[in-house]
Residue, then its C-alpha position, 0 to 999 in steps of 0.5 A: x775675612x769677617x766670615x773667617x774671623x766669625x768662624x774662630x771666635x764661633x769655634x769651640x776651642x775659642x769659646x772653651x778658652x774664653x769660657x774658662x779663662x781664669x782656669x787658662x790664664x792661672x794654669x798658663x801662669x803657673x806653667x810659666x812660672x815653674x819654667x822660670x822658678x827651679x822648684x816652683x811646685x815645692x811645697x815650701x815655695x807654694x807656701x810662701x807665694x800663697x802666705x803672700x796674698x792672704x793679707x790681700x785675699x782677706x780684702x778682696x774677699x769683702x771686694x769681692x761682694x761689693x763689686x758683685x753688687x755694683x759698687x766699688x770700695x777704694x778705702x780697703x787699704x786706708x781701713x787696713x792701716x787704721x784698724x791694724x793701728x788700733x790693733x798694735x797701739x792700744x795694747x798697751x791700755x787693753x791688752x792684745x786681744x781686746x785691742x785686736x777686737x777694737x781695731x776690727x770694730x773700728x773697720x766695722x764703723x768705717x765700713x757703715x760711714x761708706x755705707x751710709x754715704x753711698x745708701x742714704x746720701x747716694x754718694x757715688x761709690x767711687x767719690x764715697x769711697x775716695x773721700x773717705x780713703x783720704x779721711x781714713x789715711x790722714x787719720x792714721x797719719x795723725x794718730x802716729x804722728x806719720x810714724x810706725x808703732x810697735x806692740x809690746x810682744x814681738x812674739x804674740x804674732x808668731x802663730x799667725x805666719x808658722x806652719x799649722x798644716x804642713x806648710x801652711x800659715x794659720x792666716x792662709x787657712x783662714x783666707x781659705x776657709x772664708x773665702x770657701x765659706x764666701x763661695x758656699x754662701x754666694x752660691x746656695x744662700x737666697x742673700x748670695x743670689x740676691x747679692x747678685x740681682x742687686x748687682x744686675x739691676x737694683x731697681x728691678x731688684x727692689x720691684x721683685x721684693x729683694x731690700x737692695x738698699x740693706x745688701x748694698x749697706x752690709x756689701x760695705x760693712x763686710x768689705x771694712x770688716x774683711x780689711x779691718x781682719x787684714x789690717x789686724x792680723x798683718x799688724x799683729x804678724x809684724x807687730x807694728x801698726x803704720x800709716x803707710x801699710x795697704x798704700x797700694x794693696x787696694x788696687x791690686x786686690x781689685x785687680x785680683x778681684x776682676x781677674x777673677x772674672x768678677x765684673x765692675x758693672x756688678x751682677x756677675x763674679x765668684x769666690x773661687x774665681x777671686x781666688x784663682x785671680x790671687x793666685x795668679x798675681x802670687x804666681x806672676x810675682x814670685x816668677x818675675x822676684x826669682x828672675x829679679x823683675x823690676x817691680x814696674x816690669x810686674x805692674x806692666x805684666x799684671x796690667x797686660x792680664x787684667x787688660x786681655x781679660x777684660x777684653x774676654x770679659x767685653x766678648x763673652x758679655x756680646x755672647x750672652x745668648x750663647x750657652x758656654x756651659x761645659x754641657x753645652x760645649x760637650x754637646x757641640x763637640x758631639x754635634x760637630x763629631x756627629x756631621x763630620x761622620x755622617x759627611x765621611x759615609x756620603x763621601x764613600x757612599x758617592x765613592x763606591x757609586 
């Protein structure tokens, strides 16, 4: 039984499937979902499913780096309320755009505190992070007396959520170009390589010359600034600022995250993978709102994934010696190709004899 059960998971098609299984999961999702959804692959519905997730790609882009590295950061969604506030409560004094760029500033500074208190007081990131999402969330409560504010032109944000490229929104195309941009640095930069010695072994990282401490404070600095981009431009797009936005966004957006295939222990994740983890939950929603899903059923369904994935994650961590690259596999396929011919001539060879 352990010989049979050894042989499958040492099979190719096993180790295929587990190798790509962001690609697996993301296309058996979308076939999934085009079954369900009439008109699923119109370019109306897409755009509307991907226009979803962009307030959440733009924060787990900045995850995205920060779990790489290692750590995690659970105050995302609180900076995106308070720097979407900002944003939507200070035009009156300083007008849209210069209220826009304090509300970012405003994330930038919240994203050094965690940093600060993870690097230099060696706060756990997860109690850091915690404690500064508590802070962070009853600031916007006191702020707006617990109460949504309004700008003063409901039409500013307009451009942010029309058509720009076909049916595209200008904040998908600008969740797309950083995160391909997220891609291009983790994969060709020496920062991006060192983002991941850091996430791997930081200590072993810092012995090889690489300053772990300054990626670890710019990971936070990043992942505040790419909520704070969230917080402003969702707030501009509805033109109010609430205490209550991102109350949960944090959460799923990390889930996307390690769908993705990035790993919580650090060391190991990809832009494009976060990218395909999005658009899995964009298309599991938009299936399971067209069916009239209840909400818990979704969070049920999205728990499910994250949970097999994780699990895939766990099997191909005890593979590591195996090479599972396409190459490597096309090798095998070759080999096992190469011994089942060879098997067949002997077989007819003992047969003519």
């Amino acid at each position: 039984m352990t010989g049979s059960s050894n042989r499958v998971t040492d099979s190719i098609v096993f180790l295929s499937l587990v190798r790509y299984r962001v690609v697996v999961i993301l296309v058996a999702t979308l076939v999934l979902s085009a079954s369900f959804v009439p008109g699923f692959f119109e370019a109306r519905t897409l755009s509307l499913g991907v226009d979803r997730v962009a307030t959440m790609g733009l924060l787990a882009i900045g995850l995205t780096v920060v779990l790489i590295a290692g750590q995690l950061d659970l105050s995302g969604g609180a900076i995106l309320a308070l720097s979407g506030i900002a944003a939507i409560g200070l035009q009156p004094a300083l007008g849209q755009v210069p209220a826009a760029l304090v509300g970012i500033a405003i994330a930038v500074a919240a994203g050094a505190v965690n940093g600060l208190l993870v690097v230099v007081l060696k706060i756990n990131s997860l109690v850091a992070t915690l404690a500064t999402m508590v802070f962070f969330r009853a600031v916007c409560h006191l702020v707006t007396d617990s109460r949504p504010i309004s700008g003063i032109d409901p039409f500013f944000g307009i451009p942010l959520t029309q058509p720009v490229a076909g049916t595209v929104s200008s904040r998908v195309l600008v969740f797309l170009v950083l995160i391909l941009l997220l891609h291009v640095w983790l994969t060709r930069s020496v920062a991006g390589r060192n983002v991941f010695a850091v996430g791997s072994n930081a200590g072993s990282a810092t012995a090889s010359g690489v300053r772990s401490n300054a990626y670890l404070f710019g990971a936070f600095v990043f992942s505040g600034t790419m909520a704070g981009v969230a917080g402003v431009t969702f707030s501009i797009a509805s033109n109010t600022g609430s205490p209550m936005f991102g109350d949960t966004i944090v959460l799923t957006a990390i889930a996307a995250v390690v769908i993705g295939g990035t790993r919580l222990e650090g060391g190991v994740g990809s832009a494009l993978g976060t990218l395909g983890g999005l658009l899995t939950l964009a298309a599991l929603t938009t299936a399971m709102e067209y069916q009239s899903v209840p909400a818990y059923v979704q969070s049920i369904a999205t728990g499910c994934i994250l949970l097999l994935l994780i699990l895939l994650d766990r099997f191909t961590f005890s593979k590591q010696g195996v090479d599972l690259s396409l190459p490597a596999l096309a090798r095998r396929i070759r080999r096992r190709t190469g011994d089942a011919q060879q098997d067949t001539t002997q077989e007819n060879e003992r047969t003519i004899t």
